[in-house]
C-alpha positions in Angstrom: 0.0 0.0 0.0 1.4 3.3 -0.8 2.1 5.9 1.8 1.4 9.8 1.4 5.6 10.3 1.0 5.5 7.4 -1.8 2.7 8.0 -3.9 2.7 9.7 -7.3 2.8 13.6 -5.9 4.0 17.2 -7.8 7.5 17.5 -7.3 8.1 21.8 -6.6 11.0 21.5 -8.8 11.1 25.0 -10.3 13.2 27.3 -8.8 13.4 31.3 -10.5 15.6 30.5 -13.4 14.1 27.6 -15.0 10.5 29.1 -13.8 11.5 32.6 -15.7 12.9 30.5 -18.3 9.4 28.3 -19.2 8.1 31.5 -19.7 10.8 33.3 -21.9 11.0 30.1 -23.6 7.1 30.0 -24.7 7.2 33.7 -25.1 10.0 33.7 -28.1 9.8 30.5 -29.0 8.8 30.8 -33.1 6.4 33.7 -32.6 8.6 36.4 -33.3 10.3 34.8 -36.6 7.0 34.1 -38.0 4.7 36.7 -37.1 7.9 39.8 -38.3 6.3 39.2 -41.8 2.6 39.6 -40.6 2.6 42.6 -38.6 4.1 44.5 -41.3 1.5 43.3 -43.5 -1.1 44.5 -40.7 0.0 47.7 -40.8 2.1 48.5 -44.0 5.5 49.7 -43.2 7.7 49.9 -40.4 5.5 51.8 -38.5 4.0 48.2 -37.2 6.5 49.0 -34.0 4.0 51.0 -32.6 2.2 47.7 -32.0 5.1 46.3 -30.5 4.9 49.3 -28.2 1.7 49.2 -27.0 1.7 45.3 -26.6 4.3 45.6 -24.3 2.6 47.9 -22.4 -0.4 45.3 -22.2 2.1 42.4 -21.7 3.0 44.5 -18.5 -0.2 45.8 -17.2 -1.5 42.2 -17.5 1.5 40.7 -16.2 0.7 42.7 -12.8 -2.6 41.0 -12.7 -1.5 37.7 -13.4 1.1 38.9 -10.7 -1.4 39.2 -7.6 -3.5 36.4 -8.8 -0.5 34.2 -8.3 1.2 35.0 -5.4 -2.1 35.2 -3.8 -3.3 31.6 -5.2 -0.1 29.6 -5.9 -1.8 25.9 -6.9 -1.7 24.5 -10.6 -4.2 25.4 -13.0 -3.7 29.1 -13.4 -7.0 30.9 -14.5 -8.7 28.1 -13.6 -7.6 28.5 -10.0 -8.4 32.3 -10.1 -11.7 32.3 -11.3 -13.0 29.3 -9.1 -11.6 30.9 -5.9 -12.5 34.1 -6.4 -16.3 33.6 -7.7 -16.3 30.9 -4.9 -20.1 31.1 -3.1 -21.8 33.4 -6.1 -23.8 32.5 -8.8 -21.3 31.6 -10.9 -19.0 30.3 -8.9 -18.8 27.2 -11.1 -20.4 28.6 -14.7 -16.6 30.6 -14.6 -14.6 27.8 -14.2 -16.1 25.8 -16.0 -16.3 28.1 -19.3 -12.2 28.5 -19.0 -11.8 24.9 -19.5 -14.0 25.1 -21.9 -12.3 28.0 -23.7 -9.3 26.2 -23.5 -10.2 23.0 -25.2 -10.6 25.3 -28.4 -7.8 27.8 -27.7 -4.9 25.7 -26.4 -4.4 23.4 -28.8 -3.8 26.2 -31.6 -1.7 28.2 -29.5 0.4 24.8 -29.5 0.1 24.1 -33.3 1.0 27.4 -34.3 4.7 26.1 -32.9 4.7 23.0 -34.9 3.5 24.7 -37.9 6.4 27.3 -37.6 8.8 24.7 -36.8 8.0 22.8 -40.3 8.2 26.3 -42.6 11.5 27.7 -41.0 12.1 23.7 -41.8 11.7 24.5 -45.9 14.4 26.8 -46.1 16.1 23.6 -46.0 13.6 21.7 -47.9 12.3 24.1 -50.5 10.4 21.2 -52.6 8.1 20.4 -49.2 4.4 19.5 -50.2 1.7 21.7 -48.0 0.7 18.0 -46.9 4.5 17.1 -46.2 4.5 20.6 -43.7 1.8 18.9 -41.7 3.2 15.7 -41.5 6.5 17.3 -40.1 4.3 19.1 -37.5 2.8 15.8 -36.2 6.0 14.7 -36.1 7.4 17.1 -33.6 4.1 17.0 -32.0 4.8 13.0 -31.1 8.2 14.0 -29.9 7.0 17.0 -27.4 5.1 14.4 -25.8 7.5 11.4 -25.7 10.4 13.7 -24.2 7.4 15.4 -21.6 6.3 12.0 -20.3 8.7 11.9 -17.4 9.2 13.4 -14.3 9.3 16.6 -13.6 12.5 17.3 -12.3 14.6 16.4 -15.4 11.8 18.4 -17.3 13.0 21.3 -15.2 16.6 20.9 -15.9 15.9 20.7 -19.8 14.0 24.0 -19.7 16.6 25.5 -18.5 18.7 24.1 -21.6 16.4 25.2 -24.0 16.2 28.7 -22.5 20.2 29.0 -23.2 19.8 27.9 -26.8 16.5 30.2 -27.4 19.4 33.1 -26.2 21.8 32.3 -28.6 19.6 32.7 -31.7 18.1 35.7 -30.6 21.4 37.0 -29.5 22.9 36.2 -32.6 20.2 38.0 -34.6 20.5 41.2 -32.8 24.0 41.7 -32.8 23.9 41.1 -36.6 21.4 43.4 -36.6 22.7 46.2 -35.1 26.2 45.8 -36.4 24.8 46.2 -39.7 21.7 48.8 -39.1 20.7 51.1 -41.7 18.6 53.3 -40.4 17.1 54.4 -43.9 15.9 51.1 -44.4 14.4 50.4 -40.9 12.6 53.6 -41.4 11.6 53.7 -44.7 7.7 55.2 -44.4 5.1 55.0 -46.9 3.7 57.9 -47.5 0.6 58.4 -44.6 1.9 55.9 -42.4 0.6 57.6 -39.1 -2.3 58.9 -40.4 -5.2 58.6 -38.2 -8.3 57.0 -40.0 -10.6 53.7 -39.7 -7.6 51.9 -41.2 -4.9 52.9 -39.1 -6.5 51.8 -36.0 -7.6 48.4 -37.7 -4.3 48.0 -38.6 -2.6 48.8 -35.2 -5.6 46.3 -33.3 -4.2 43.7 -35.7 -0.7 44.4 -35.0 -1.7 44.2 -31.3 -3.0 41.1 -31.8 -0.5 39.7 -33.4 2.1 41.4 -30.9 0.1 39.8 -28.1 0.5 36.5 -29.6 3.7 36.7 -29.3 4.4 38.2 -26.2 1.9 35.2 -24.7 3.3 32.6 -22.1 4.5 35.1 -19.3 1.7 33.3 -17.3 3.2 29.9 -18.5 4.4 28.9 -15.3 2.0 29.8 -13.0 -0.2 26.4 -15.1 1.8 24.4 -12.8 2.6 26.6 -9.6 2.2 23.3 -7.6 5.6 22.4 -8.8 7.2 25.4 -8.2 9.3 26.4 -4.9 8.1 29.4 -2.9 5.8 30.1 -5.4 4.2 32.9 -3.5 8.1 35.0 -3.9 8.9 33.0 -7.5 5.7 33.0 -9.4 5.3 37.1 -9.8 9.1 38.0 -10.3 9.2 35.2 -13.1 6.0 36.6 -15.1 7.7 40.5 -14.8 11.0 39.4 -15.3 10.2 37.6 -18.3 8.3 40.3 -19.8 10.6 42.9 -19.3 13.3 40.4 -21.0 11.4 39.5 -23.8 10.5 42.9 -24.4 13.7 44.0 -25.1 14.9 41.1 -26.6 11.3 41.7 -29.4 12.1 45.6 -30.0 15.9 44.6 -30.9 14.7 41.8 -33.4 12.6 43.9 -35.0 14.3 46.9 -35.6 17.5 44.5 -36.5 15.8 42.8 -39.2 13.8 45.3 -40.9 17.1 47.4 -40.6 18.6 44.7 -43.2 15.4 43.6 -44.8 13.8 46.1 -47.0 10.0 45.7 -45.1 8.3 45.1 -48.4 10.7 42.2 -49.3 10.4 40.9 -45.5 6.7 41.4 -45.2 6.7 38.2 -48.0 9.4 36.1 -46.5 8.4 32.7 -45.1 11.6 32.3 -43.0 12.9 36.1 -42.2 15.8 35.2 -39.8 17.2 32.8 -42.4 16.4 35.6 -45.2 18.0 38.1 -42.6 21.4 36.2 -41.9 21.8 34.9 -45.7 22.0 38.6 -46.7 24.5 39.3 -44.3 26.6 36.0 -44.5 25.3 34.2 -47.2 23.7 30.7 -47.1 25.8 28.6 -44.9 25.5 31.0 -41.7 21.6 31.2 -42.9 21.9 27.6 -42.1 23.2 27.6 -38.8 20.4 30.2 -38.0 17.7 28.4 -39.3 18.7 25.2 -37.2 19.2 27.7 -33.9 15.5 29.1 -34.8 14.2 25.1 -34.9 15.4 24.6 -31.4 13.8 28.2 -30.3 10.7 26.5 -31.9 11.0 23.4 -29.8 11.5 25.0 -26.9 8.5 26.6 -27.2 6.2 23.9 -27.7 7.8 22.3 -25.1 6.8 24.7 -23.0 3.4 25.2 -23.7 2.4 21.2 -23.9 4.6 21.2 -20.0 2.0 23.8 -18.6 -1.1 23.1 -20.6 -1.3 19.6 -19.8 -1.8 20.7 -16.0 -4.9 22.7 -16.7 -7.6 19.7 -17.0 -5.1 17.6 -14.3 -6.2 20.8 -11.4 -10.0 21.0 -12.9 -10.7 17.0 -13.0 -9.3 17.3 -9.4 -12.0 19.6 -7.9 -14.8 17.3 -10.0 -14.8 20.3 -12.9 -13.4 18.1 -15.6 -13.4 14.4 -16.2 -12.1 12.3 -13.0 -9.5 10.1 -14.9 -7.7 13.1 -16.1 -7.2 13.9 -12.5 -4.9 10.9 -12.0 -0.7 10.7 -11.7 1.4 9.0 -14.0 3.9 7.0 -11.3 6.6 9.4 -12.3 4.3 12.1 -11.0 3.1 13.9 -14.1 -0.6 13.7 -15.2 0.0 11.2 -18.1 -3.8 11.0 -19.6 -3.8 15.0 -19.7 -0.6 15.3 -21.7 -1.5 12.8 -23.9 -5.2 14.5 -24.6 -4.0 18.1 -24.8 -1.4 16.8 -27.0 -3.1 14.9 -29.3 -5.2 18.0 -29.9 -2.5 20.0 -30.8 -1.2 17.7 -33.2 -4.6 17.8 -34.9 -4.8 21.6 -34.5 -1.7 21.5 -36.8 -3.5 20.9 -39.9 -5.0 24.2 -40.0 -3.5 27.4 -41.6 -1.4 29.8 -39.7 -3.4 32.8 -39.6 -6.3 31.4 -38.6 -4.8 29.6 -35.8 -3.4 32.9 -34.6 -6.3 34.9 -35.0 -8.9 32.4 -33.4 -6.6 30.9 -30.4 -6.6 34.7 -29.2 -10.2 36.0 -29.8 -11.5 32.3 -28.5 -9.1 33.2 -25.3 -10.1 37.2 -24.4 -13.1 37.4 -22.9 -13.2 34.5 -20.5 -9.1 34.6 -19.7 -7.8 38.0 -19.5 -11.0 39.9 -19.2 -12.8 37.4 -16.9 -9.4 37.7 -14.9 -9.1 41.4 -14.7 -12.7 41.1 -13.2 -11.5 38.2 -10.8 -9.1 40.3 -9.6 -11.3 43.6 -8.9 -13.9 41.5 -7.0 -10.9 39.2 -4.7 -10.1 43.5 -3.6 -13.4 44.3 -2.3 -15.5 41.4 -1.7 -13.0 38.4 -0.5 -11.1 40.0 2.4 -10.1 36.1 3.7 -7.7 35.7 0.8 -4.1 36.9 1.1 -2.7 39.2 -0.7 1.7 39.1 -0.9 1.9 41.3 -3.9 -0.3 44.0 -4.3 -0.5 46.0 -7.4 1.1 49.2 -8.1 -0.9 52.2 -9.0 -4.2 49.8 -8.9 -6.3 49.9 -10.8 -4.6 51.7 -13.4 -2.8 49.0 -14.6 -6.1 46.9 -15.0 -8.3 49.6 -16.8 -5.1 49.9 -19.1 -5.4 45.8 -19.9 -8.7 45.5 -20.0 -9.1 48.5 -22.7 -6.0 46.8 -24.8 -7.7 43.5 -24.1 -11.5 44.9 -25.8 -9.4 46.9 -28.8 -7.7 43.9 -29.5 -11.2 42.1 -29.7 -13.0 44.5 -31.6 -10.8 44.8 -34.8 -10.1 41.6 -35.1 -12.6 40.8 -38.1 -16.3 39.7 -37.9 -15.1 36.4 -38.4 -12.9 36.4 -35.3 -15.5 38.3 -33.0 -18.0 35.5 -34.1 -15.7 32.7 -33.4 -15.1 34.2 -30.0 -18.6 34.9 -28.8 -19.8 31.3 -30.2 -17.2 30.2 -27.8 -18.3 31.7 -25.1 -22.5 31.0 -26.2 -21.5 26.8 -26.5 -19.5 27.4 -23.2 -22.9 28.8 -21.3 -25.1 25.8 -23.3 -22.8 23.6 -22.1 -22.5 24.5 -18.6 -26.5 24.2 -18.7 -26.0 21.0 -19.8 -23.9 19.6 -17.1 -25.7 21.5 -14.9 -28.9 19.7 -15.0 -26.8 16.3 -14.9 -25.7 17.3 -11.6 -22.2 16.9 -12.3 -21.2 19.6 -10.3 -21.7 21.3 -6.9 -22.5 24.7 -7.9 -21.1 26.5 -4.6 -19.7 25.0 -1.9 -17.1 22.4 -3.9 -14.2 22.3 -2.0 
């Protein structure tokens, strides 16, 4: 018979570095050498850096919410967590949980797939005959590996973060210094004519580079998925999220502005592999190479990353009876096997689909129940639940959550119809559902504990 010290537990493994370095990893990851081309394209001309701007201005005022919500509920699941402690005893104490997990099952696995599908086009620079079906067979493939490397314990998982964070470094490093020993400041700022012109367009255009900045700048929050394996997660879990903001912010604005000072913006704004475009006009096709190799491994460690803290989401909810019991089960090597296999199997699937779909829907399916429903979360914890402590309190609350929840709407609303749509049918099927279970009785409504 097993004891409580021998049976399958979380192992709080995650110390600051390789907890600020899940998140830098899922932040960089392939986002920002696929998505160089498309925010250009959203906006036209270099002037797309005032998206970069103002998404790191959103990336920080979030990042304080995600902050308090942390250190003041440390346990795995993240949102989850937030929203079913703080709404604990209302009305819909259970309907908010219960519509995040839902959420997720649509938004999560694209947020995963967009790595793999970036990981197989950096892939054809080296492959330049690849069929559109071959690009989604590679996917799978480094879907099936994520998983088979992920289905261990914890600890080593730790220690390979932390390996993957060094190598996600080096590319990036390698591209800014390139960059900025060989700026030319007439071609990073190159305007077409009206580029700051204030119209219907311009602010379409700047919402879509917002999104797509966001996008990129997501996974700050990564590790607070599995704060029951992290060690004084109360101290660890906010300085990770704003250190790795504040990293990744610099280490964006340098990219950018180091490419497009190479690039001529209407030649990168059609590349499907910029950094590899960017380095073989510096150095030609062998260092392009090297590059492209450097950006695969920034890829990997990305989805490595998200699969690691996504898989702990339905593992917390199928614990407090919100999700399906055997998915609240250990794996003897103390990782929740059935959860990682589901979340990515999904993903794999989720590969199939195009790229800017999958970027556009994962974030409009994610808005109004994640961030917003958080920022919300966190406004009612302040003046209605008194008996939860508080470590880290905001500064200047609540400017920093009117500031994230206006970025968070803007981002919404220009979007496209399609998007909006996609994202309020979401959240409609979420409600029916919830019904549904409801009248099942699956759930206690209130009291759950």
């Amino acid at each position: 018979m097993q004891t409580d010290s021998t049976k399958p537990h979380l192992e709080r493994s995650f110390g600051l570095l390789p907890a600020t370095a899940l998140n830098m990893c899922n932040m960089v990851g392939i986002g920002p050498f696929i998505t160089i081309p498309l925010i250009i394209s959203a906006m036209g001309g270099p002037q797309c850096m005032l998206g970069w701007v103002l998404g790191t201005v959103l990336a920080l005022c979030d990042g304080l919410v995600w902050a308090e919500l942390a250190a003041a509920m440390p346990r795995s699941g993240g949102t989850y967590s937030y929203l079913r402690e703080a709404f604990r005893n209302t009305r819909i104490g259970a309907l908010m949980p219960f519509l995040f997990i839902w959420q997720f099952i649509f938004s999560a696995p694209l947020e995963i797939a967009s790595g793999y599908i970036g990981f197989a086009q950096y892939l054809s620079y080296f492959w330049r005959s690849m069929t559109p079906l071959q690009m989604k067979m590679v996917a799978a493939g480094v879907g099936l590996l994520v998983i088979a490397l992920l289905y261990r314990r914890v600890g080593a998982v730790a220690k390979m973060t932390v390996v993957l964070w060094v190598g996600m470094l080096l590319t990036c490093g390698w591209v800014i210094a390139s960059g900025f020993l060989n700026f030319n400041p007439q071609i990073a700022f190159d305007f077409p004519p009206n580029a700051f012109s204030f119209s219907r367009g311009f602010l379409l255009g700047l919402g879509g580079a917002m999104l797509i900045a966001m996008y990129d700048f997501m996974g700050y929050y990564d590790i607070c998925y599995i704060a029951g394996e992290v060690r004084e997660p109360a101290r660890t879990l906010p300085r990770a999220i704003l250190y790795s903001v504040v990293a990744v912010a610099f280490i964006y604005a340098a990219m950018n502005l180091s490419i497009i000072g190479v690039v001529p913006w209407r030649e990168a704004m059609k590349s499907q592999f910029i950094a590899s475009t960017f380095i073989e006009t510096l150095y030609g096709p062998r260092a392009a190479g090297v590059l492209t190799v450097m950006v695969l491994w920034t890829a990997f460690a990305s989805v490595f990353a998200l699969v690691l803290g996504y898989s702990r989401i339905p593992y917390a909810a199928a614990l407090d009876g919100y999700f399906f019991k055997p998915f609240g089960k250990l794996h003897a090597g103390g990782f929740p096997s059935l959860s990682l296999l589901v979340i990515g199997g999904l993903s794999i699937g989720a590969a199939f689909f195009d790229l800017g779909w999958v970027i556009s829907a994962l974030l409009t399916a994610r808005i109004l129940i994640q961030f917003i429903g958080q920022i919300f979360a966190l406004d009612y914890i302040r003046r209605h639940r008194p008996d939860i402590q508080r470590p880290l309190r905001m500064w200047l609350y609540p400017l920093p959550s009117l500031i994230a929840l206006v970025g968070w709407i803007y981002i919404f609303v220009t979007s496209g119809w399609a998007f909006v749509g996609y994202g309020l049918a979401v959240l409609a099927s979420g409600v029916g559902a919830f019904l549904v279970w409801k009248r099942q009785g699956t759930i206690d409504l209130v009291n759950q504990d």
